[in-house]
MARMARVEX-191081 format. One record per residue: residue in one letter; x, y, z of N, C-alpha, C in turn. Coordinates in steps of 0.2 Angstrom, whole numbers, plus 5000, padded with zeros to 4 digits. Example, Ala and Ser with C-alpha at 12.3 -4.5 7.8 and 13.67 -1.06 7.14 Angstrom:
2
resn_n_x_n_y_n_z_ca_x_ca_y_ca_z_c_x_c_y_c_z
A_5066_4972_5039_5062_4978_5039_5066_4984_5039
S_5064_4989_5035_5068_4995_5036_5064_5000_5039
end
This chain:
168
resn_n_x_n_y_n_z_ca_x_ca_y_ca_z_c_x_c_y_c_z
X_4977_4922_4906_4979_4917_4901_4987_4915_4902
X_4990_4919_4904_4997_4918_4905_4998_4912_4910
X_4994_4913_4916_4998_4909_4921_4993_4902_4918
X_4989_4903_4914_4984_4895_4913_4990_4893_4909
X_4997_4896_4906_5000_4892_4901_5006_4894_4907
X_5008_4894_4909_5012_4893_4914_5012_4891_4920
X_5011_4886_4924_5009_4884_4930_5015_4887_4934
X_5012_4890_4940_5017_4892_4947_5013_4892_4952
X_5021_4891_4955_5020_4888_4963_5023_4895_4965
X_5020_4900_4970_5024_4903_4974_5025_4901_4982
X_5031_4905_4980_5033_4903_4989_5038_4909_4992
X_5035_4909_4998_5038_4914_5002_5045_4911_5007
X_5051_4916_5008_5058_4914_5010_5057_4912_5017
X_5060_4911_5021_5059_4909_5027_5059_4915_5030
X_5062_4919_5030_5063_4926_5032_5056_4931_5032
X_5052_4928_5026_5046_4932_5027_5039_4927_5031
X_5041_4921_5029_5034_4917_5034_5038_4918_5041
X_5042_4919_5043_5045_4919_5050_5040_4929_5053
X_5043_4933_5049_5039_4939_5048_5031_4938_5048
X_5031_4936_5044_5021_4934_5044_5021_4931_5050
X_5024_4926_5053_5022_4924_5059_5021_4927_5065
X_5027_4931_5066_5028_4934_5071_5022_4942_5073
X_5023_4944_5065_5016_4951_5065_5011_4949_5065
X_5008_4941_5064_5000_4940_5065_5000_4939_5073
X_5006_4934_5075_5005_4933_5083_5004_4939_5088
X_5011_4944_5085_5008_4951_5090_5002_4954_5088
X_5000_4954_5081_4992_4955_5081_4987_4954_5084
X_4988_4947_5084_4982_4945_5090_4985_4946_5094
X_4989_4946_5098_4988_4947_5109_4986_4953_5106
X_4987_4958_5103_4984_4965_5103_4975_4968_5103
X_4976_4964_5097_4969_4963_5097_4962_4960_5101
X_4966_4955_5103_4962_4952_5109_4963_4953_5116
X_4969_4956_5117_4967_4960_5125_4963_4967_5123
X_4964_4972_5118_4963_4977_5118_4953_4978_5116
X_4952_4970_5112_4946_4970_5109_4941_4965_5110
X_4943_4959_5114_4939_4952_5118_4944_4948_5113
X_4942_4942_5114_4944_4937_5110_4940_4935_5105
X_4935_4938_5104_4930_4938_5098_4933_4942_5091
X_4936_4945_5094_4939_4949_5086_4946_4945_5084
X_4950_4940_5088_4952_4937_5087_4954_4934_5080
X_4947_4931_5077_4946_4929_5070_4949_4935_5064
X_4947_4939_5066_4950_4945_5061_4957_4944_5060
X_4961_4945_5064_4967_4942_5063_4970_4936_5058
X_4965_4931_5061_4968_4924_5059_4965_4924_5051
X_4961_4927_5050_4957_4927_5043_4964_4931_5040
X_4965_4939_5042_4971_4942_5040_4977_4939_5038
X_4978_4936_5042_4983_4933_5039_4985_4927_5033
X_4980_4924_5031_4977_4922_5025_4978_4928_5019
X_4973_4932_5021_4972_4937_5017_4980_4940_5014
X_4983_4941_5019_4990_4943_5018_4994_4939_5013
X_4994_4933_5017_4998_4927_5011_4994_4929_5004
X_4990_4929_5003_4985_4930_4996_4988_4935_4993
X_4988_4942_4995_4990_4946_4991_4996_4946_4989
X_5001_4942_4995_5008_4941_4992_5010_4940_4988
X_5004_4933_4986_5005_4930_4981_5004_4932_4974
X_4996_4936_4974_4996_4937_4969_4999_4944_4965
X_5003_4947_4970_5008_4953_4970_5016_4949_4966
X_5015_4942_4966_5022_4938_4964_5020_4935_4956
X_5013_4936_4958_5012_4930_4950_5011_4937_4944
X_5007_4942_4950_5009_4949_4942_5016_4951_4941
X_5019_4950_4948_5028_4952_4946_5031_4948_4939
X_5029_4940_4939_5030_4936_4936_5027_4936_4929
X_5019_4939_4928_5019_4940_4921_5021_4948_4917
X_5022_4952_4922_5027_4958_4921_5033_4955_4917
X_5037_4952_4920_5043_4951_4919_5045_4946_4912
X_5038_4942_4911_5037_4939_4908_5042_4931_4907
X_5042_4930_4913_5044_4923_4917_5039_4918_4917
X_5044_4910_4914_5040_4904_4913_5042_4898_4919
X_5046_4903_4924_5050_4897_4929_5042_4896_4933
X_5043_4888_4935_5038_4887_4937_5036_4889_4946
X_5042_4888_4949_5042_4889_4957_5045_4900_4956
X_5042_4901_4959_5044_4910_4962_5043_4909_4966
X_5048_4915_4972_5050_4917_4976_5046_4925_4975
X_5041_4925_4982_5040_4932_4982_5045_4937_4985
X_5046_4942_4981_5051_4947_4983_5050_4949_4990
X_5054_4953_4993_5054_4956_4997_5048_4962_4999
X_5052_4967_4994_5044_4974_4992_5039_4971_4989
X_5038_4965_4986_5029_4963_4985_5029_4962_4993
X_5031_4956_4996_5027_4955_5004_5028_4962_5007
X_5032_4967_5010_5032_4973_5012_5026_4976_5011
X_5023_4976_5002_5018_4981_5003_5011_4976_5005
X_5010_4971_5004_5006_4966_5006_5006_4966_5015
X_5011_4968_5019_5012_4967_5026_5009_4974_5026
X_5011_4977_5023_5006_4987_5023_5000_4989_5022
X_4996_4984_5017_4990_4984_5017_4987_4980_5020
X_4990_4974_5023_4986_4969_5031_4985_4973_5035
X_4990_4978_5038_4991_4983_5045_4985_4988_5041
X_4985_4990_5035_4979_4994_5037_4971_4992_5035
X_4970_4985_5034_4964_4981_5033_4962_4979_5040
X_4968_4979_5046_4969_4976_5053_4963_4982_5055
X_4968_4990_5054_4966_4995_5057_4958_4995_5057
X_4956_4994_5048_4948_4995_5048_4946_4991_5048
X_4948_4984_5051_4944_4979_5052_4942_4981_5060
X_4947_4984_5064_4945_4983_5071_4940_4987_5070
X_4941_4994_5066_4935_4997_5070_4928_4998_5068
X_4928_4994_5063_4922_4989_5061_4917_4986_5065
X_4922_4981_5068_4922_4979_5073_4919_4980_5080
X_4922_4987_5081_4920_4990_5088_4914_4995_5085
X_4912_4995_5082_4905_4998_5077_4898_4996_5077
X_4901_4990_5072_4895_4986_5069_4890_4981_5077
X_4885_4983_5076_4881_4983_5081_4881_4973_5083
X_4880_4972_5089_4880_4962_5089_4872_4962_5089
X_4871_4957_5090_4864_4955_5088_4859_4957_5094
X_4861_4957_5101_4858_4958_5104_4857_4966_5107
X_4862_4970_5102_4863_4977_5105_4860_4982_5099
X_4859_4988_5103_4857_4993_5096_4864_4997_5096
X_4863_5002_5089_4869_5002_5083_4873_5010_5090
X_4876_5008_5092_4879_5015_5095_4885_5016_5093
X_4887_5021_5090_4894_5023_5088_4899_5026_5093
X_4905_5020_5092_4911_5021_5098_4917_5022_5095
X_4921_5028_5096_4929_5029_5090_4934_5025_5093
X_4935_5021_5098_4940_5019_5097_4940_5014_5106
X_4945_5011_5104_4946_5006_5110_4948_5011_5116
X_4943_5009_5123_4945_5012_5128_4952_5008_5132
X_4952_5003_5130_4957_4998_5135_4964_5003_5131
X_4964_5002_5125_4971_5006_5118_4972_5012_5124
X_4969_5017_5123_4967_5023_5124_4971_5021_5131
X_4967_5021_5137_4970_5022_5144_4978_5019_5143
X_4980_5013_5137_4986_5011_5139_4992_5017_5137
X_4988_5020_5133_4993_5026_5130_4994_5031_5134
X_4989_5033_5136_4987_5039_5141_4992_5038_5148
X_4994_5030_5149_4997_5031_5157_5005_5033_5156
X_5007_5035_5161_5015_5038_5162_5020_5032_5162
X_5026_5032_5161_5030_5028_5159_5031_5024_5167
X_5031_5029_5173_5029_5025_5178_5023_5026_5182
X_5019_5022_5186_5014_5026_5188_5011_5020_5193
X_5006_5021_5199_5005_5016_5204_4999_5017_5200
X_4994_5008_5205_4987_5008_5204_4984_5015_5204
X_4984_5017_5210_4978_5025_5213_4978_5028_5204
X_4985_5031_5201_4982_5036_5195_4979_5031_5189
X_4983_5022_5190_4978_5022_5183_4969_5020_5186
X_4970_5020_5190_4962_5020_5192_4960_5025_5190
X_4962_5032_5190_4959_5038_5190_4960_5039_5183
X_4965_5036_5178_4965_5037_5170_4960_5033_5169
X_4959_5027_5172_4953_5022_5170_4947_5025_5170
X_4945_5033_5174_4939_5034_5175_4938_5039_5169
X_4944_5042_5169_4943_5045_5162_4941_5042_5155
X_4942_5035_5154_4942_5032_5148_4935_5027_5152
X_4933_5028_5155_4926_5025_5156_4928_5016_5158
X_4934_5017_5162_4933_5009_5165_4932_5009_5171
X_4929_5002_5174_4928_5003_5180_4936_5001_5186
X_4936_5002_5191_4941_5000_5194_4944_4993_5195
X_4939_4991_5194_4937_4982_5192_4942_4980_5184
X_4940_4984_5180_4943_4981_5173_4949_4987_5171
X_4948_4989_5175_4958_4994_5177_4963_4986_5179
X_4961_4984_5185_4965_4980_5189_4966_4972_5183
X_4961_4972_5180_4961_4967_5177_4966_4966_5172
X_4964_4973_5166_4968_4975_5161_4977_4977_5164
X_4977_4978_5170_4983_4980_5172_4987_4971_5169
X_4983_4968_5174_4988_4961_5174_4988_4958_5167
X_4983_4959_5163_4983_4958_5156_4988_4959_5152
X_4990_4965_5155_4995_4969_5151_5003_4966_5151
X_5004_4965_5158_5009_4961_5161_5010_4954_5157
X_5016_4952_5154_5023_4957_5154_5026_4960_5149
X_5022_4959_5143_5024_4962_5137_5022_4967_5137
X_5018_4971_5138_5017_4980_5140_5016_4984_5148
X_5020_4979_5153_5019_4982_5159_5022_4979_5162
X_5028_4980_5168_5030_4976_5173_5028_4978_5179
X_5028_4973_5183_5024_4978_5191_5033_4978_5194
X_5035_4983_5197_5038_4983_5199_5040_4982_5209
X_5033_4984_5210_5033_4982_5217_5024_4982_5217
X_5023_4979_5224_5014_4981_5225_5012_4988_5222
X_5008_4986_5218_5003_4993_5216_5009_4996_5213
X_5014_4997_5211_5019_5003_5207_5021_4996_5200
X_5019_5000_5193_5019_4999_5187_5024_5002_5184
X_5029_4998_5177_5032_5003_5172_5030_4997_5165
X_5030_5006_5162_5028_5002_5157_5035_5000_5151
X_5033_4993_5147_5040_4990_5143_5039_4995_5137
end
């Protein structure tokens, strides 16, 4: 009833949609090297979602307080924890995701991304020979070793010379 006799407009500072941009933008390349381009949407949907909650993390700030200004600025700690519950809606969205059976597959239960997993697992420096051999560990083939390498490149991997990697 409050905000039907109050009309407002939220808005976020530039500092925070600059924020928003940058966390979804790394969310996806994340998401989508680590998960196809298919879960992609998850992201994009996310960050919707995030603006949403900001907001309405602003309008309750705003009948808390019991403010009639028509435009609000969401705070700071409203969008923080809204940015805290996107990261973990992210989390169970991916692994959802990597669960939930596709139409043409039966239901098998997998814990977690092998592409994530091998990137964490390799040495700060290391040539192709070992990550093929981390790659067998985590069930890739040598084929989507070499592929996920260049993937990775530049923003989590520089090749430093033929076959010799460090990781950024």
């Amino acid at each position: 009833m409050f905000l039907k006799q109050s009309p407002t407009e939220i808005k976020l500072s530039r500092e925070q949609w600059d924020k928003l941009n940058q966390t979804c933008g790394q969310w996806l390349t994340e998401v989508t090297i680590f998960n196809g381009e298919d879960s992609g949407s998850i992201v994009k949907r996310l960050g919707l979602i995030l603006y949403r909650i900001a907001m309405i993390f602003t309008a309750l700030r705003k009948f808390e307080n019991g403010e009639t200004t028509t435009n609000v600025i969401c705070t700071d700690s409203d969008f923080e924890t809204a940015l805290q519950l996107a990261q973990l809606y992210l989390d169970h969205s991916i692994f959802m995701f990597r669960n939930l059976p596709k139409q043409d597959q039966l239901s098998v239960f997998r814990g977690g991304s092998n592409k994530q997993k091998f990137l964490d697992y390799l040495p700060k420096e290391f040539k192709r020979a070992e990550a093929i051999g981390i790659g067998k560990l985590h069930k890739l083939s040598p084929r989507s070793v070499d592929d996920l390498l260049k993937t990775l490149q530049p923003k989590y991997l520089s090749q430093e010379s033929f076959g010799k990697y460090i990781k950024v």
